[in-house]
Backbone as CSV, one residue per row, in Angstrom:
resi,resn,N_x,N_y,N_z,CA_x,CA_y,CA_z,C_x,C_y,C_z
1,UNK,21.300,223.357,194.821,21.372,222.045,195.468,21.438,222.218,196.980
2,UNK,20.387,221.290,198.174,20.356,221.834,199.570,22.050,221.282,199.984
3,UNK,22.475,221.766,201.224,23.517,221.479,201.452,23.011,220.136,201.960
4,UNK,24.180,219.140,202.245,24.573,217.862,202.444,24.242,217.894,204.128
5,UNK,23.282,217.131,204.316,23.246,216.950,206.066,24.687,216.230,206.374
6,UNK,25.155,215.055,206.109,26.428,214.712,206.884,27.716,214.828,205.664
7,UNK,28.389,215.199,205.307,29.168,214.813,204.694,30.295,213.961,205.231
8,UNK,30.767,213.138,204.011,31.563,212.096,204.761,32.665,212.968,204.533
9,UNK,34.330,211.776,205.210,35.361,212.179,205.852,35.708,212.849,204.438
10,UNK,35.649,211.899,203.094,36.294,212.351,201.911,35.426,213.670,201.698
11,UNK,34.719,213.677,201.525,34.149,215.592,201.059,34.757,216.468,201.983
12,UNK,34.604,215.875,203.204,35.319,217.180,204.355,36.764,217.791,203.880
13,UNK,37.851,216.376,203.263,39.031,216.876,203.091,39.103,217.658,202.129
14,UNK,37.914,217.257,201.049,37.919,218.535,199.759,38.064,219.463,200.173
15,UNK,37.227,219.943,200.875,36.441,221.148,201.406,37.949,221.966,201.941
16,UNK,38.725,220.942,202.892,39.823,221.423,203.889,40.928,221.655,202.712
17,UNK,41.175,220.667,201.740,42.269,221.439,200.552,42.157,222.504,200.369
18,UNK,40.841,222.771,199.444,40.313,223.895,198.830,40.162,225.333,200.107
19,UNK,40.570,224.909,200.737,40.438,226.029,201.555,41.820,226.538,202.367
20,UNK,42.876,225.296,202.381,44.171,225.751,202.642,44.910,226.321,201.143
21,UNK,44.210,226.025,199.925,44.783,226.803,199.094,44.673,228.245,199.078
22,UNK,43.097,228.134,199.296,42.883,229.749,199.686,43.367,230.543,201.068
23,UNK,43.767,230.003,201.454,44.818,230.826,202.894,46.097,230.986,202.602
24,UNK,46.253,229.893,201.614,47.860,229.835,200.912,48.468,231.070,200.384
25,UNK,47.183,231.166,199.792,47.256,232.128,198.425,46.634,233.804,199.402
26,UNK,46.303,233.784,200.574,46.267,235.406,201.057,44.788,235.874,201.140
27,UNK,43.908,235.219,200.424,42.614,235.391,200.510,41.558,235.266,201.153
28,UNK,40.676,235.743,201.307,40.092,235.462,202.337,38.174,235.214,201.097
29,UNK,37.249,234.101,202.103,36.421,233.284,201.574,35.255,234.566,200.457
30,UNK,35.304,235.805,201.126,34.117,236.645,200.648,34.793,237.382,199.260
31,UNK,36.143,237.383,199.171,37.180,237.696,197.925,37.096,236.873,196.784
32,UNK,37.132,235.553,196.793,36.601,234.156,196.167,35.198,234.229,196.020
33,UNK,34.121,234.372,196.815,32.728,234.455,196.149,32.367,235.011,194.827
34,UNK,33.038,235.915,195.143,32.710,237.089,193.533,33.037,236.214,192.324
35,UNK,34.050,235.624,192.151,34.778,234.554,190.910,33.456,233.837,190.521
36,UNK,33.174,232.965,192.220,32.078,232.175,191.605,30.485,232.705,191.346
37,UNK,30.581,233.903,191.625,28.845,233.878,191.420,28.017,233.632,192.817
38,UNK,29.244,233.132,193.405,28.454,232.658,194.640,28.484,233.817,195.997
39,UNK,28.578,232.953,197.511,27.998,234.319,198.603,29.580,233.445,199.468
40,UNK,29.399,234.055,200.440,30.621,233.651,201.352,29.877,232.286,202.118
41,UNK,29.192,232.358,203.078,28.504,231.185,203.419,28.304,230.178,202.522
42,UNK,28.118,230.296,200.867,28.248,229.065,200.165,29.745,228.825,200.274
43,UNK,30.471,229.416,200.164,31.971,229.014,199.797,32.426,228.560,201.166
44,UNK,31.622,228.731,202.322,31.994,227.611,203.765,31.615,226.681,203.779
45,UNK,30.538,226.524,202.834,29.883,224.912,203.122,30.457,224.341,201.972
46,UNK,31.355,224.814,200.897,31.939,223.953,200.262,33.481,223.552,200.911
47,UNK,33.968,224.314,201.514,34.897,224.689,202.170,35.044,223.531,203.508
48,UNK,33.876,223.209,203.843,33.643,222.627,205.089,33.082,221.021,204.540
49,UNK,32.608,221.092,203.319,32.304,219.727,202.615,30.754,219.511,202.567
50,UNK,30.379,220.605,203.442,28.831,220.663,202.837,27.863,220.836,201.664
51,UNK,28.586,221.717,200.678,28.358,221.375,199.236,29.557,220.914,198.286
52,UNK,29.064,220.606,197.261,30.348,220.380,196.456,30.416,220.959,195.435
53,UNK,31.670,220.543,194.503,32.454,221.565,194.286,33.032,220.691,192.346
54,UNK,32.345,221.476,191.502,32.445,220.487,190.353,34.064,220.505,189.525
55,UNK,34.469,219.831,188.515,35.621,219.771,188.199,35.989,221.106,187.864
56,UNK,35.222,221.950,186.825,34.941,222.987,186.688,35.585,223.877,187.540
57,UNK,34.545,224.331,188.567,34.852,225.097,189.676,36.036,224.609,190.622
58,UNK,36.356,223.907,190.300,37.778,222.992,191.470,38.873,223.723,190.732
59,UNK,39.153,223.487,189.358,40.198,223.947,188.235,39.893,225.828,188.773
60,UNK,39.229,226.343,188.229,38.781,227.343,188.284,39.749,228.173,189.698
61,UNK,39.195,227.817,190.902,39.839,228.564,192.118,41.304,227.957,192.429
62,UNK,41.556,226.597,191.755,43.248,226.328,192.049,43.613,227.334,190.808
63,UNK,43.089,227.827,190.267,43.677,228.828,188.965,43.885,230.209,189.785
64,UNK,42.878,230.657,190.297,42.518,231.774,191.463,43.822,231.816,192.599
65,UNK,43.642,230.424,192.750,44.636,230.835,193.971,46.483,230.205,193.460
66,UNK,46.313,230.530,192.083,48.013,230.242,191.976,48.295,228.998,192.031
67,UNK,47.640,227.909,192.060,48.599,226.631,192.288,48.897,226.073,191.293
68,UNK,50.251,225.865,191.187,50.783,225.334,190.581,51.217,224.157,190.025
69,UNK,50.463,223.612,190.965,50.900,221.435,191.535,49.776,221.229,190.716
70,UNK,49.966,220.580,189.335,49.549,219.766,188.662,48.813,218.473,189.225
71,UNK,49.291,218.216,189.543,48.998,216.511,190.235,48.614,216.660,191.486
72,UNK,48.381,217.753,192.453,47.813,218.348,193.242,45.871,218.327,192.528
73,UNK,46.183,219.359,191.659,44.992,219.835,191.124,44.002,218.695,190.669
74,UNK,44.117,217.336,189.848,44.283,216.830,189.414,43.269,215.270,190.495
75,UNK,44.278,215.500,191.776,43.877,214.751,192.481,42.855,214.989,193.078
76,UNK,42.641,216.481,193.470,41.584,217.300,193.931,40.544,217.295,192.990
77,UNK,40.191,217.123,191.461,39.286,216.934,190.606,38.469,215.955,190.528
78,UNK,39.517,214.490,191.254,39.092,213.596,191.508,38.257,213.094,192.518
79,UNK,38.754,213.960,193.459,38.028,213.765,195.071,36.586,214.596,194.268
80,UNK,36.420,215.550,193.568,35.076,216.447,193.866,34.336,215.647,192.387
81,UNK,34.677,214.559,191.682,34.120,214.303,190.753,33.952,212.371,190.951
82,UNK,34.633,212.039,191.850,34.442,210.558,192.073,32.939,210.287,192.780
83,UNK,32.040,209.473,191.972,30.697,208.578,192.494,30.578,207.054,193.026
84,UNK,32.071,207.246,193.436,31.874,205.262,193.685,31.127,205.239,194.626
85,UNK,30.295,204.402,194.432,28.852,203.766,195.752,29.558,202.065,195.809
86,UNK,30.529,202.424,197.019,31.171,200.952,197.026,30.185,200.197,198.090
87,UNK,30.631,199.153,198.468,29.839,198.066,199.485,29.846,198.483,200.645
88,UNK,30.251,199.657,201.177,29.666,200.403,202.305,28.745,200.618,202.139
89,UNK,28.376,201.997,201.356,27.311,202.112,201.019,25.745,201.348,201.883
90,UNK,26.036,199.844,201.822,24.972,199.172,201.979,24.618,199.089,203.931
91,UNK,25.823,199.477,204.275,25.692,200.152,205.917,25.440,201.505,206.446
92,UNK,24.812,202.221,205.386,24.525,203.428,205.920,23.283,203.364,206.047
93,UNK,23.151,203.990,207.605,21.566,204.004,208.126,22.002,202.849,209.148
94,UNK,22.994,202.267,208.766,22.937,200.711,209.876,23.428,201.151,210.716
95,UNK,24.884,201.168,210.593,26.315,202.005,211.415,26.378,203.107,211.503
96,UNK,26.826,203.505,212.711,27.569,205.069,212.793,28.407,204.959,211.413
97,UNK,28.336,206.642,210.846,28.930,206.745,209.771,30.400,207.088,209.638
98,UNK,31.228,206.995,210.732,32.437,207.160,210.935,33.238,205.484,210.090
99,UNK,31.975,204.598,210.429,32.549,202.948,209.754,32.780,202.908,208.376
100,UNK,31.453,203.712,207.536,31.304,203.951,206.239,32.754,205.221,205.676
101,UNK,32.892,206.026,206.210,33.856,206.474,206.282,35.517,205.950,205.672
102,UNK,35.566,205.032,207.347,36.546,204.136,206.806,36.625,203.374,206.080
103,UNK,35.866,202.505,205.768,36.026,201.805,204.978,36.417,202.712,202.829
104,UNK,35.889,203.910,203.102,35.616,204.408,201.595,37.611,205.009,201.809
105,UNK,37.560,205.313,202.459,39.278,206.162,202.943,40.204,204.643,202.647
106,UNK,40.158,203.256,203.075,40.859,202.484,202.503,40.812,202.334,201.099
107,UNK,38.926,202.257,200.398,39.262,202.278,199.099,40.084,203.008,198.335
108,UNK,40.497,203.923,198.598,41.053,205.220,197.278,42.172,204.813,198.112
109,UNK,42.906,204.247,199.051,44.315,204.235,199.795,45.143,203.898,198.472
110,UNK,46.520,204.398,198.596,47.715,204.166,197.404,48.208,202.756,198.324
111,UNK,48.236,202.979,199.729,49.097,202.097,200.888,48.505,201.923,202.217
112,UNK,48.470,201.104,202.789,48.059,200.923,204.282,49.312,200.723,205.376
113,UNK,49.347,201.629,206.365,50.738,201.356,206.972,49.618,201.491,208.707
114,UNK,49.703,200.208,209.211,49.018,200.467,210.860,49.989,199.780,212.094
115,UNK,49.793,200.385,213.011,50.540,199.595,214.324,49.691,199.086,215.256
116,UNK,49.540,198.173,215.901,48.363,197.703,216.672,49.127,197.283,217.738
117,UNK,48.794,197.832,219.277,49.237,197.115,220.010,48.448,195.931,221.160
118,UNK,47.245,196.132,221.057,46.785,195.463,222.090,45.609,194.604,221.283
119,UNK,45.713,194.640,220.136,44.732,193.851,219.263,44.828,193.569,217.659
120,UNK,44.553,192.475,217.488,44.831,192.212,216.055,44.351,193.161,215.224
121,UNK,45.063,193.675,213.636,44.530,194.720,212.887,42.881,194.181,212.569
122,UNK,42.327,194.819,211.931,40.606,195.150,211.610,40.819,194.191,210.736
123,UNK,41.988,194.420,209.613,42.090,193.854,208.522,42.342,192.526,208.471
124,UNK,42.799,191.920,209.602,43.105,190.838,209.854,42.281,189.450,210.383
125,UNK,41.433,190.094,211.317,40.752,189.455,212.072,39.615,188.598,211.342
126,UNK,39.352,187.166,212.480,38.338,186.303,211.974,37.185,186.709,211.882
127,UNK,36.062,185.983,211.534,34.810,186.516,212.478,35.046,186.638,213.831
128,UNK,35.032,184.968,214.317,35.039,184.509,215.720,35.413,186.017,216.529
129,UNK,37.093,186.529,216.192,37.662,187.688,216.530,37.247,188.587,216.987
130,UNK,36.590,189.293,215.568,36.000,190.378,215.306,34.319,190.172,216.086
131,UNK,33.815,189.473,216.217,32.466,189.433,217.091,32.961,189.367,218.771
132,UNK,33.726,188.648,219.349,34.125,188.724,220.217,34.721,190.666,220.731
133,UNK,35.046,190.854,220.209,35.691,192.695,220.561,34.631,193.501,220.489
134,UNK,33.777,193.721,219.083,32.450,194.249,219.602,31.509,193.641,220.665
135,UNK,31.551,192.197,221.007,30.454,191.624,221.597,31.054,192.418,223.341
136,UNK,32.290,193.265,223.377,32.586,193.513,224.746,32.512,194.623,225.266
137,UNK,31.814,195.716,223.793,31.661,196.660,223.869,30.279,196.699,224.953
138,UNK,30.422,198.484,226.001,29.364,198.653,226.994,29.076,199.847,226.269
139,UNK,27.956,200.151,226.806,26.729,198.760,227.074,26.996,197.749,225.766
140,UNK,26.380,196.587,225.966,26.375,196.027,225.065,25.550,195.845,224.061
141,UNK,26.182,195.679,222.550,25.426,195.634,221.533,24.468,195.070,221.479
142,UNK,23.094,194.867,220.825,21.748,193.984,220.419,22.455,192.802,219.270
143,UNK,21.887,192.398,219.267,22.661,191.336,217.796,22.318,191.694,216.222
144,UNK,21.264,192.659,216.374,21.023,193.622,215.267,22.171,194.359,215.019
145,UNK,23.034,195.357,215.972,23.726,196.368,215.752,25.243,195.292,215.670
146,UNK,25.273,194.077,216.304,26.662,193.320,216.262,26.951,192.748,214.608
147,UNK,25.958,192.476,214.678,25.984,191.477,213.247,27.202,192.251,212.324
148,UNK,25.855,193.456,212.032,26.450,194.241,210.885,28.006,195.047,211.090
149,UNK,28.113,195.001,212.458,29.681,195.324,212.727,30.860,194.919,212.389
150,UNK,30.039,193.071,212.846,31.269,192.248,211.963,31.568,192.101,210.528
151,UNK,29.889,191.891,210.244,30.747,191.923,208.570,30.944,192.874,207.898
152,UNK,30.882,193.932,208.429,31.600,195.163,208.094,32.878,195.176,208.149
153,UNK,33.473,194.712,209.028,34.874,194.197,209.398,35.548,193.345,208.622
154,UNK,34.951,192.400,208.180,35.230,191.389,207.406,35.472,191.845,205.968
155,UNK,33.918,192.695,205.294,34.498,193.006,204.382,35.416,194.358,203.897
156,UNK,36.085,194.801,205.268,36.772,195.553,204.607,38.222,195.181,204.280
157,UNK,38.450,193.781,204.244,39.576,193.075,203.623,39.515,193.368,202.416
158,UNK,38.604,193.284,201.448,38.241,193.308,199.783,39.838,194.294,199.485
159,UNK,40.159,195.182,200.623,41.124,196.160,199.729,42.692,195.653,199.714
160,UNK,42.594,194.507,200.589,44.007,193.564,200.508,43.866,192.803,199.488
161,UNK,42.718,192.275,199.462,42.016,191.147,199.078,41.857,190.864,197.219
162,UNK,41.739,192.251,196.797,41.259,192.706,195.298,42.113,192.736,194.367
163,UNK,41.770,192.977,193.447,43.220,192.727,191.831,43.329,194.269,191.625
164,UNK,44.228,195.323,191.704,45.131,195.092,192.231,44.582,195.392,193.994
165,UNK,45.168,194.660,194.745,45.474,195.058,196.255,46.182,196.362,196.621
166,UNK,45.827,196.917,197.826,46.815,197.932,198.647,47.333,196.948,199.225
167,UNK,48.617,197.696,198.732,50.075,197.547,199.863,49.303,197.645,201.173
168,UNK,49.840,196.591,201.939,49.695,197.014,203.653,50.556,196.347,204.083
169,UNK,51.236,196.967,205.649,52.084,196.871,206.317,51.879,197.137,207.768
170,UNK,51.944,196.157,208.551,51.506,196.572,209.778,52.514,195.777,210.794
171,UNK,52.470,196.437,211.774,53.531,196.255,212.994,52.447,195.883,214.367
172,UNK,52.584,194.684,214.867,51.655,194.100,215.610,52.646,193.881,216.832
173,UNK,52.386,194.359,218.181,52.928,194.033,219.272,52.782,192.442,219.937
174,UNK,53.367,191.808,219.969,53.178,190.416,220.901,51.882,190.514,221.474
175,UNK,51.578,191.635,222.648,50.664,191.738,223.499,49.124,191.356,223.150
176,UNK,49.385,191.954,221.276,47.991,191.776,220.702,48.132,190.217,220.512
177,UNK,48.537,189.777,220.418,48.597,188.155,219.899,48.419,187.283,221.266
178,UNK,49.041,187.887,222.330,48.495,187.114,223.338,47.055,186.667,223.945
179,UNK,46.862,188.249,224.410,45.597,188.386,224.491,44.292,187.608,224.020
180,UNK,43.943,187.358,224.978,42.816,186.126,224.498,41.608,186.500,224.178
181,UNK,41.128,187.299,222.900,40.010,188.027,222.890,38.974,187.438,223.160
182,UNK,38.675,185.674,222.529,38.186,184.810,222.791,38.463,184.026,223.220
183,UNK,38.044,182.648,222.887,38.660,181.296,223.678,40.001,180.924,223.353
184,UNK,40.508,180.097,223.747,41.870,179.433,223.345,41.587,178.958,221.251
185,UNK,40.579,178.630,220.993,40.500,177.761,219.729,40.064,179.248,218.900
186,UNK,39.996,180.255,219.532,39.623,181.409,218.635,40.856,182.264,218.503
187,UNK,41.441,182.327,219.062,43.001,182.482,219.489,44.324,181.957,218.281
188,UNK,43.532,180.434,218.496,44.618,179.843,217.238,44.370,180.207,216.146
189,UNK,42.820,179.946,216.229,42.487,180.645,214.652,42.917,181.619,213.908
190,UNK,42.856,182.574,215.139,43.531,183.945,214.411,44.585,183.947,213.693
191,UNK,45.431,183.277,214.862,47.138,183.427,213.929,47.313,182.525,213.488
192,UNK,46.625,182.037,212.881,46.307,181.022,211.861,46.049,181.844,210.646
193,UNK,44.766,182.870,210.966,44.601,183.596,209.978,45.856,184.530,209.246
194,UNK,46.456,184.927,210.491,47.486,186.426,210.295,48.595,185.375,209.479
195,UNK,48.934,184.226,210.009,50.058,183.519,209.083,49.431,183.845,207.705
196,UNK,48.104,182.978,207.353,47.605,182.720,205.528,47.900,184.488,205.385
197,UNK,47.636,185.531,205.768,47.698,186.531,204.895,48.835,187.078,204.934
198,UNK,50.161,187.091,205.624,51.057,187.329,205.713,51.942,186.766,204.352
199,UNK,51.300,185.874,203.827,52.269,185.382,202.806,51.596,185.395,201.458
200,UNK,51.062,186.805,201.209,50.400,187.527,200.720,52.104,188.529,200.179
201,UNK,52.265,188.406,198.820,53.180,189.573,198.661,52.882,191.180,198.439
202,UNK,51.967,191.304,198.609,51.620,192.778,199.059,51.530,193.240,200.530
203,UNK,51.454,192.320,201.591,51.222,191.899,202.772,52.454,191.894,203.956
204,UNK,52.849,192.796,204.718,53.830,192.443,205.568,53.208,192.629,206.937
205,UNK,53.679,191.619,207.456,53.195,191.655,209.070,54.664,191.181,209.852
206,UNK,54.758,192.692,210.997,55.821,192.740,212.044,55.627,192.618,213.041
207,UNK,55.726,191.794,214.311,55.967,191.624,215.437,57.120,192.564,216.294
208,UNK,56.152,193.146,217.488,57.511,193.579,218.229,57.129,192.543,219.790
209,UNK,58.333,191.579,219.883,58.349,190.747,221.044,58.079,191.723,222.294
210,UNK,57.603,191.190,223.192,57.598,191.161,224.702,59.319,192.160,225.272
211,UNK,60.479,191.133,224.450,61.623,191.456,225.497,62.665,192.551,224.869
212,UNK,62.004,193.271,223.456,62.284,194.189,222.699,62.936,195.213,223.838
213,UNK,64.157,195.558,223.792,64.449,196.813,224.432,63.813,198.051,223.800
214,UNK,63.929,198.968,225.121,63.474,200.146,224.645,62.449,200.981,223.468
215,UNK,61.584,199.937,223.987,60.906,200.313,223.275,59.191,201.091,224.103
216,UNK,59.202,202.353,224.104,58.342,203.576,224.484,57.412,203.563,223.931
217,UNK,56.477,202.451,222.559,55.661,202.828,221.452,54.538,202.556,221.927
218,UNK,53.647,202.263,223.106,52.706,201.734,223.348,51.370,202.834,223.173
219,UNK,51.974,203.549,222.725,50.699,204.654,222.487,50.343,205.468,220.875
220,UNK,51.644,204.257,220.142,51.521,204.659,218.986,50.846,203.905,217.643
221,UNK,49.386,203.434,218.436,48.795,202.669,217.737,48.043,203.559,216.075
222,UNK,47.755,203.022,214.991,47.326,204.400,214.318,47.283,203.436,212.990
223,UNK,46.404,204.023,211.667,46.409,203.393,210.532,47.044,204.917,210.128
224,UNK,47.919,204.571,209.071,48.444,205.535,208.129,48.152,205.274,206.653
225,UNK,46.914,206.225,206.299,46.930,205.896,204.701,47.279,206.457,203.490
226,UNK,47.453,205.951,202.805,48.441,206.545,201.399,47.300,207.506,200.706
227,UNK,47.715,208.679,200.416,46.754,209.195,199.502,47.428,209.742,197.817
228,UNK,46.753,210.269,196.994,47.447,210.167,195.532,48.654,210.635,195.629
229,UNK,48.713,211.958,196.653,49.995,212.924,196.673,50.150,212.571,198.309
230,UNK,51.874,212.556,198.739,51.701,212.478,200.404,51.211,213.523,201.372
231,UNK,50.765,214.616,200.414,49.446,216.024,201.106,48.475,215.693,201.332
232,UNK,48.295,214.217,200.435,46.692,213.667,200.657,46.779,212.453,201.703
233,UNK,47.707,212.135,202.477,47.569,211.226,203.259,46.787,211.685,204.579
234,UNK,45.816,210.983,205.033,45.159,210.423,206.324,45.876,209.552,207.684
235,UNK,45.827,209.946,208.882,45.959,209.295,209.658,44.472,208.728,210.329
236,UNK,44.493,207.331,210.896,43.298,207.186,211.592,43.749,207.047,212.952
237,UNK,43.451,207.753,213.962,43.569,207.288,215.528,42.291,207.416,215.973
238,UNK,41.679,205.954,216.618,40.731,205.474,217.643,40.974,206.065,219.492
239,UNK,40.293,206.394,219.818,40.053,206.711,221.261,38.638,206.474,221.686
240,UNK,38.626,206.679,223.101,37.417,206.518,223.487,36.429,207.019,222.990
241,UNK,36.598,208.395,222.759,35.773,209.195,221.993,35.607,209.070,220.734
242,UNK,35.633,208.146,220.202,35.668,207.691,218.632,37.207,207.626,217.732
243,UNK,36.752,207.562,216.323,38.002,207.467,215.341,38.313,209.443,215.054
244,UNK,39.692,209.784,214.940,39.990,210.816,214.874,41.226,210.808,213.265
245,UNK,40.373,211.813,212.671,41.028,211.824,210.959,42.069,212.604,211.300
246,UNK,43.316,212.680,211.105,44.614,213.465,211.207,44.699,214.085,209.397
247,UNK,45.397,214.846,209.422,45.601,215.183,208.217,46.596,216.857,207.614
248,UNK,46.937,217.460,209.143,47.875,218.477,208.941,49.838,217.997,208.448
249,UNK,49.284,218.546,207.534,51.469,218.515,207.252,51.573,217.930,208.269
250,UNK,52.336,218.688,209.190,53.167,218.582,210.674,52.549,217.405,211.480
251,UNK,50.822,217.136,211.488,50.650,215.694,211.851,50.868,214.342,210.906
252,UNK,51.181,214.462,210.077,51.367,213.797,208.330,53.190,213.258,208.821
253,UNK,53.968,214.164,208.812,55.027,214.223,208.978,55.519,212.994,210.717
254,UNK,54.768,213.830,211.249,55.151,212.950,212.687,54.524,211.805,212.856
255,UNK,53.409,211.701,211.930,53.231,209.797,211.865,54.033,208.697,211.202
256,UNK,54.632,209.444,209.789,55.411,208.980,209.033,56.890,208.577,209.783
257,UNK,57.554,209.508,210.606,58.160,208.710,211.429,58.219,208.030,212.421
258,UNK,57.019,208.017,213.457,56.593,207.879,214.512,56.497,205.736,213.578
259,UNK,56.140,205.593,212.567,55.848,204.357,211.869,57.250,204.322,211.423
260,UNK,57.916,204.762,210.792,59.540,204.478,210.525,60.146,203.691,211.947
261,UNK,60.046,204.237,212.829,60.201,204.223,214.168,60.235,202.627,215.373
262,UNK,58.812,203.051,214.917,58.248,201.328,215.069,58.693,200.238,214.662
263,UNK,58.582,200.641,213.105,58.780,199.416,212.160,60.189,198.944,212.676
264,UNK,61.138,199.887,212.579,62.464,199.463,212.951,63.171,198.643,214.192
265,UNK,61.803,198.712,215.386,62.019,197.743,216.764,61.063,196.463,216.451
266,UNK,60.680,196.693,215.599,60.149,195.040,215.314,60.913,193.834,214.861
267,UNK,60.546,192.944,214.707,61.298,191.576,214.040,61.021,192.033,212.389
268,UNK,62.175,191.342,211.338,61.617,191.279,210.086,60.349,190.391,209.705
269,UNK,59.900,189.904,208.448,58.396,189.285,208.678,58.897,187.843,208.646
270,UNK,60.030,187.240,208.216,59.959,185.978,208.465,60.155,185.466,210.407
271,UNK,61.082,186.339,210.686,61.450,186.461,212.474,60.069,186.489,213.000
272,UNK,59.294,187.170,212.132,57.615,187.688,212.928,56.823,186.294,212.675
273,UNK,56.989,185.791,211.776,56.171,184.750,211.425,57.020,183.564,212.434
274,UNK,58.418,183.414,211.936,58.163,182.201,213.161,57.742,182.163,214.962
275,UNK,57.865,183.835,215.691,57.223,183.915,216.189,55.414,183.611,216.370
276,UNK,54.847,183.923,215.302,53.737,183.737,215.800,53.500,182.123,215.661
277,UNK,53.880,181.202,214.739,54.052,179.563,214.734,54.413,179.310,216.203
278,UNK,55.320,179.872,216.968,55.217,179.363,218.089,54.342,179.883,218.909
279,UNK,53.584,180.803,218.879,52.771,181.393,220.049,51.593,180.204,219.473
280,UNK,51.347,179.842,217.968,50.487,178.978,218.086,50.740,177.882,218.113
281,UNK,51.505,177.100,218.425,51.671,175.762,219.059,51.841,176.125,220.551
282,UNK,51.958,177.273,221.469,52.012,177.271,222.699,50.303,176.624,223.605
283,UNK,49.431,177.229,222.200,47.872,176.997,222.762,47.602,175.905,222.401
């Protein structure tokens, strides 16, 4: 089978398990070839997510390399044997594939945990919203490349949205709510919107006010997602330079409190909600 020109984020992490097991375990990639039949350069491009890696052969080298984690193994069978062609799918070739990406990393999410400070979550937003933020991107978009941005955006609610839903939980700074991405009547809308889904019981939305003491978090914007085991959790951080997949222990660990953290200088969600009722009767 030729190797995979792009592989997405989920094959990459296969690739990155299956390969911290084998460092785990003392081995090195050309020691493992022999098992499979295979060469060392194949076992990098599976390694790296360029080929894949069947249930078979997944069982096989967590056997090789000692592991013991059941539900480890298990979950990893799943990543190298799952075919969902969800409604992304239908944006590839459209979008940069970092969008398709995300959106497939919420599907398989156990939980959604994000902090937003200077803009309403993805998950949240209207159209009106969501066209307005790309429409400000430079250079600016064609209405070919905008379109499909937004409702890309839009539909990646389906995972709040669906029977059963992910848990999500997000901690929204005042600042984002102020901010006038659009007009004043696009504005209301929003937290108009963020109220209807807030009262969503899978759904929590936190406010941290303006006059919050001490609070240092303005750089700790980030989606945190649940994966089967908390080894399999994802961080997402956006920068200029694009979206950046986190995923080491030690970065795993320091998001998890870095969001403990947060959550705890915010308002609870009813305090958050009557805040935002008044920011929308202020407009």
């Amino acid at each position: 089978m030729a190797p995979r020109s792009r592989p997405t984020a989920r094959q990459v992490r296969l690739g990155t398990e299956l390969r911290r097991l084998r460092e785990a375990a003392g081995l090195k990639a050309r020691e493992v070839a022999g098992l499979l039949s295979s060469t060392s350069a194949q076992m990098s491009q599976v390694e790296a997510g360029f080929a894949g890696a069947s249930e078979e052969r997944v069982r096989r080298l967590a056997a090789h390399y000692a592991c013991a984690d059941e539900s480890l193994v298990n979950a990893l069978v799943a990543m190298s044997t799952d075919r969902t062609q969800g409604w992304w799918e239908e944006f590839r070739g459209v979008l940069p594939p970092v969008f398709l990406d995300v959106a497939e990393l919420e599907h398989h999410a156990t939980f959604l945990h994000e902090v937003v400070i200077t803009h309403v979550p993805g998950l949240l937003q209207t159209p009106d919203y969501a066209r307005a933020v790309f429409g400000y991107m430079v250079p600016e978009l064609p209405e070919s490349e905008l379109t499909p941005r937004v409702e890309h955006r839009l539909r990646r609610r389906a995972v709040i949205e669906c029977d059963p839903p992910v848990p999500y939980r997000t901690v929204v700074h005042e600042a984002a709510l102020r901010i006038r991405v659009g007009d004043r009547e696009v504005t209301r809308a929003q937290l108009r919107r963020i109220l209807d889904e807030s009262e969503r019981e899978h759904v929590a939305v936190r406010i941290i006010p303006f006059d919050t003491d001490h609070f240092a978090g303005a750089s700790a914007a980030m989606m945190y997602v649940g994966g089967p085991l908390p080894r399999l959790d994802t961080v997402l951080r956006d920068s200029p330079s694009g979206t950046a997949f986190l995923d080491a222990e030690s970065q795993l660990e320091r998001f998890r409190t870095l969001f403990r953290k947060v959550e705890r200088a915010s308002l609870d969600p009813t305090r958050s909600r009557d805040l935002i009722h008044h920011l929308a009767k202020e407009l």
